[in-house]
C-alpha positions in Angstrom: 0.0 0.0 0.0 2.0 3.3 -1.3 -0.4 5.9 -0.3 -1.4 4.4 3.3 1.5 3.4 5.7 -0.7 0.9 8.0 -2.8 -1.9 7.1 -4.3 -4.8 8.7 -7.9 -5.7 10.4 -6.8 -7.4 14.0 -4.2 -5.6 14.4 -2.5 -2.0 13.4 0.3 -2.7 11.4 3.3 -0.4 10.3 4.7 -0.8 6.8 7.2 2.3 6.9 7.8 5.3 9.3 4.9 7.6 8.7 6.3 10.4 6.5 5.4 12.6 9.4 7.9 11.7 11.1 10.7 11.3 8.7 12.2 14.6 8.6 12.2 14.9 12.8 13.6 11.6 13.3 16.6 12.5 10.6 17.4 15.0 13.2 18.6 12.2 15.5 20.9 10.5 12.8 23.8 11.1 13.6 23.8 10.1 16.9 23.7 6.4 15.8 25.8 4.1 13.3 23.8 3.1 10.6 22.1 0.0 11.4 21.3 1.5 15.0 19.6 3.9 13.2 17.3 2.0 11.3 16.2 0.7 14.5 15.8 3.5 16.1 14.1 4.4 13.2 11.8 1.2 13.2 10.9 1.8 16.7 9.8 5.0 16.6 7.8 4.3 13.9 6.3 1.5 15.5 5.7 3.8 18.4 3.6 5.9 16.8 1.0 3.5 16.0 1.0 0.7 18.7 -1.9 0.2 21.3 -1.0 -2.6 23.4 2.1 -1.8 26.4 5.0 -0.7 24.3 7.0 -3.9 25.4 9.6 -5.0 22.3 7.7 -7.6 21.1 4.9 -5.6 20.8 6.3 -2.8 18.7 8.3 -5.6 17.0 4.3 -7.1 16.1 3.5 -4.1 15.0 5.5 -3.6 12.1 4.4 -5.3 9.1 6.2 -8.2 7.9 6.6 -7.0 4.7 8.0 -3.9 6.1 10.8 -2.9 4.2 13.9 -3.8 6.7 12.4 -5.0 9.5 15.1 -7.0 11.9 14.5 -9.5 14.4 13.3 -9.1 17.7 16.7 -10.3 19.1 17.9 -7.0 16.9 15.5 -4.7 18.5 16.4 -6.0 22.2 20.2 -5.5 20.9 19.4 -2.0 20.2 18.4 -1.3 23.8 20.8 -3.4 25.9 24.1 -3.4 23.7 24.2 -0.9 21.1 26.8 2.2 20.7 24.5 4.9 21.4 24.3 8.0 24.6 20.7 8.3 25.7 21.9 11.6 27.3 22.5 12.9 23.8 19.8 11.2 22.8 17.4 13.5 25.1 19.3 16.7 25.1 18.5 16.5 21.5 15.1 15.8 21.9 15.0 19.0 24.7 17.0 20.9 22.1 14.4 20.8 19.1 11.6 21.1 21.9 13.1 24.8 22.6 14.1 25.4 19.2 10.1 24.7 17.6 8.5 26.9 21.2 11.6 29.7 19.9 12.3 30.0 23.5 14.1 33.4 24.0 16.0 35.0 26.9 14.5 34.4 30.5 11.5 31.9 29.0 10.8 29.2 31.6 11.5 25.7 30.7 10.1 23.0 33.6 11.7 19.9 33.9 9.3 17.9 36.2 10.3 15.0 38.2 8.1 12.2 39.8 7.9 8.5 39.6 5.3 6.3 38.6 4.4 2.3 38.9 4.5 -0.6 36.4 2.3 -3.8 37.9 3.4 -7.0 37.0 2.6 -10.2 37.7 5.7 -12.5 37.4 9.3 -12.2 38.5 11.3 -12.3 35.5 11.7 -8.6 34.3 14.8 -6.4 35.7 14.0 -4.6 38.9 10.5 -6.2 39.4 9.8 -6.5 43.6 7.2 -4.7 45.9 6.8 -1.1 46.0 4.1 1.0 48.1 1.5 3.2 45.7 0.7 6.0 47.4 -1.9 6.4 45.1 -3.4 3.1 45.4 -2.6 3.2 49.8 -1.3 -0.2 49.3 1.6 -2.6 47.8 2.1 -3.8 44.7 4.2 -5.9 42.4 5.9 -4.1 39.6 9.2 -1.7 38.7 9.4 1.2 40.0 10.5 4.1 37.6 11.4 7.8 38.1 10.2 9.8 35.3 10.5 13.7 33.9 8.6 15.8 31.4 10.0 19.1 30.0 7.1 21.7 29.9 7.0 25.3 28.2 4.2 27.5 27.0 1.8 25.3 28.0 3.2 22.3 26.6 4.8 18.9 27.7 6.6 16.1 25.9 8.3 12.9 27.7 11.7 13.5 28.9 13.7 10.8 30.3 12.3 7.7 32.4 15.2 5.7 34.8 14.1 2.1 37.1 14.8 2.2 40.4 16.0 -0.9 42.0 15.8 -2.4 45.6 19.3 -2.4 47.4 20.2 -5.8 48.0 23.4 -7.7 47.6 22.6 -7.8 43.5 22.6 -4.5 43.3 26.1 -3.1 43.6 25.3 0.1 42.0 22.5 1.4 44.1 21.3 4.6 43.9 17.9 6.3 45.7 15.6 7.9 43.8 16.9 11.4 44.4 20.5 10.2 43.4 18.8 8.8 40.0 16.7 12.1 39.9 19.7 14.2 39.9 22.6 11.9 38.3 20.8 10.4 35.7 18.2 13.0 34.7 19.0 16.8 36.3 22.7 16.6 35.7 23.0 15.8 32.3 20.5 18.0 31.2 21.6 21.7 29.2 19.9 24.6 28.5 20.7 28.1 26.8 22.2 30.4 29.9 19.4 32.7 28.8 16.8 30.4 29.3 15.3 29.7 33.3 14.8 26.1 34.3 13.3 25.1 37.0 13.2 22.0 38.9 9.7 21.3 40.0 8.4 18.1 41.9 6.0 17.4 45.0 7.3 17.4 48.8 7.8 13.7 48.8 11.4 14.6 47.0 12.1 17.6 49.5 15.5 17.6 50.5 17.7 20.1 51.5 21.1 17.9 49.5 18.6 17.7 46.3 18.0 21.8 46.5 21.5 22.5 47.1 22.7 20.5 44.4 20.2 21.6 42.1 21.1 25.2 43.0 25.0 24.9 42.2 23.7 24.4 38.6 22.4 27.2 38.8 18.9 25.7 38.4 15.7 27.1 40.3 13.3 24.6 42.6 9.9 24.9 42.6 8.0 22.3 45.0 5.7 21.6 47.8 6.8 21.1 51.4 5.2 18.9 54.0 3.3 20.5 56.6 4.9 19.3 59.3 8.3 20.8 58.2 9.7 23.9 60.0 10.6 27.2 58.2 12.0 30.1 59.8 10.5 33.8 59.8 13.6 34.9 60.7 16.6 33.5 62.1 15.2 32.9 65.5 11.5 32.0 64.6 10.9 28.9 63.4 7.0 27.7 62.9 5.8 24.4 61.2 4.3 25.1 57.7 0.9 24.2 59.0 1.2 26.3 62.2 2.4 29.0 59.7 -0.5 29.0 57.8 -2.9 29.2 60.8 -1.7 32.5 61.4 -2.2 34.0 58.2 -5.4 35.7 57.9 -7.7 34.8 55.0 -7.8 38.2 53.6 -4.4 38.5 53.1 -4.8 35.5 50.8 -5.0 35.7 47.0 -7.1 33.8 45.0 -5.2 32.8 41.9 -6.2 30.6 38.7 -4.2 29.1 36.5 -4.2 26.5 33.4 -2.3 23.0 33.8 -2.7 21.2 30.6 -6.1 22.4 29.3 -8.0 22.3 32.8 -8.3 25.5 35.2 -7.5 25.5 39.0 -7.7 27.8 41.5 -5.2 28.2 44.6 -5.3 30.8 47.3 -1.8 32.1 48.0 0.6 33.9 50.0 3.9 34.7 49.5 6.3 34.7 52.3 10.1 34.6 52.4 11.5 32.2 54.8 14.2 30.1 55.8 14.7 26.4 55.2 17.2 24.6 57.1 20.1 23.3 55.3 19.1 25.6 52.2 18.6 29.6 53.3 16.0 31.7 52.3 13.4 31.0 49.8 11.5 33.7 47.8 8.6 32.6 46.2 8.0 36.0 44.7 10.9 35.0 42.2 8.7 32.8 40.5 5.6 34.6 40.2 6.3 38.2 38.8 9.0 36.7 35.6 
C-alpha cells in the first residue's frame, strides 16, 4: 500500500515510518551508526502507532512483515541493551528541538518535572521487578518502580527521560535512591541556553535540603511543595511548622489565583512569604511569580 503506511484488520500494522515523522527523526541521525539507526528508526515508527504496552515484542508485532527492513526481535532487544548509542544525547536532542520549535528566548521558563510512577506485573522475570508501596493506590504492589520527567514550556509537555529504580540488595552493587537517579541520571545531564530559566519542580515527597543545594550549584531554580509538618524560619530565631504558619495568616491576606495545567483551570489561594529552610537559606517565592 503506497499511499497508506498501516494496514491490517486485528491488528494496526506499520509498513514504513509515517512520513510525518521522517524529517524529525533525521534530526537524531547522527547520533547512531547506521544499522542502530534503522532501529531506532523502526521503533519509533512502531511507536507511533501501537496500542498494546510498548514492550519490544509488541512494537516488533506491530511492524508489518513485509516492512521494508524490519530485523528480528533479538535486533531490536540488541538495540536497547548493547548498542553504541548515549541516551543523554539522545534526550538533550530531543530538549534541544523542543526549545528550538517553542523559539524560547531569553529568560523563557523551561520546567523539567520530576516524579515517579508504577509498572504492575505479575511474574518475577523482568529487571527490577519487587514490591513497592503506591501512594496512590494506599497499598503494595508488584511491579518496577520508575522515576520519570517531562519538560514543559508554554503550556506544553513532551516525555523527557524515564530511569528504574531498583531495591538495594546484595545484586545491586550500584544502588542509587531515587533522588540520586533524579539528579545523576536526569537533572545533571540535562543543558539549556544560559538565557533560558529552568526550574526543577516536583512534590514534597522529593524535599530535600542535598537535592536543593545541588540543584542550586547548577544554577537551576526549585519549585515544589513542602510537607506541613516541616519547619521554616521567619527569621533567624522564629521557626514555625508550615501548618502552624498558615494558621496564622489571615484569610484576607490571601489571594485567589487561577491558573491553566494542561487544558484544565485550578484555582489556589496564596501567600507569599520569604523564609528560611534549614540546610538551604531563604526561599522567595516572589521570584517565580512576577517573571
Amino acid at each position: 500500500m503506497d499511499q497508506n503506511p498501516f494496514f491490517g484488520s486485528k491488528m494496526i500494522k506499520i509498513v514504513k515510518v509515517p512520513l510525518q515523522l521522517e524529517p524529525f527523526l533525521d534530526k537524531f541521525r547522527d547520533l547512531f551508526t547506521k544499522p542502530s539507526y534503522g532501529s531506532f528508526r523502526d521503533l519509533c515508527g512502531a511507536l507511533s502507532v501501537c496500542d498494546k504496552s510498548k514492550t519490544v515484542s509488541n512494537l516488533c508485532d506491530t511492524m508489518a512483515d513485509c516492512s521494508k527492513g524490519k530485523k528480528s526481535r533479538s535486533s531490536y532487544n540488541w538495540f536497547f541493551s548493547d548498542a553504541n548509542w548515549d541516551e543523554n544525547e539522545v534526550a538533550q536532542r530531543k530538549v534541544d528541538l523542543f526549545i528550538d520549535s517553542l523559539c524560547l528566548k531569553e529568560n523563557d521558563k523551561l520546567l523539567l518535572i520530576i516524579d515517579d510512577t508504577y509498572n504492575e506485573k505479575e511474574g518475577n522475570q523482568t529487571d527490577g521487578v519487587g514490591k513497592f508501596y503506591d501512594h496512590s493506590k494506599e497499598a503494595y504492589i508488584w511491579g518496577n518502580n520508575f522515576v520519570t520527567s517531562v519538560v514543559q514550556s508554554k503550556g506544553l509537555f513532551i516525555p523527557h527521560k524515564a530511569k528504574m529504580y531498583i531495591k538495594n540488595d546484595d545484586e545491586n552493587e550500584n544502588f542509587k535512591t531515587k533522588m540520586e537517579i533524579a539528579f545523576e541520571e536526569i537533572i545533571k545531564p540535562l543543558v539549556v541556553p544560559k538565557s533560558i530559566d529552568l526550574y526543577i519542580v516536583f512534590d514534597s515527597w522529593w524535599f530535600s535540603s542535598d537535592l536543593f543545594s545541588k540543584c542550586l550549584k547548577l544554577g537551576h531554580n526549585i519549585v515544589c511543595q513542602i510537607k506541613s509538618d516541616k519547619k521554616v524560619g521567619i527569621n533567624r530565631d522564629m521557626y514555625f511548622q508550615v501548618r502552624d504558619l498558615a494558621n496564622q495568616i489571615e484569610d484576607k491576606f490571601f489571594i485567589k489565583t487561577t491558573v491553566s495545567v494542561r487544558g484544565k483551570k485550578k484555582t489556589y489561594y496564596a501567600f507569599e512569604k520569604k523564609v528560611i529552610i534549614d540546610k538551604v537559606g531563604g526561599v522567595n517565592p516572589s521570584e517565580w511569580t512576577k517573571s
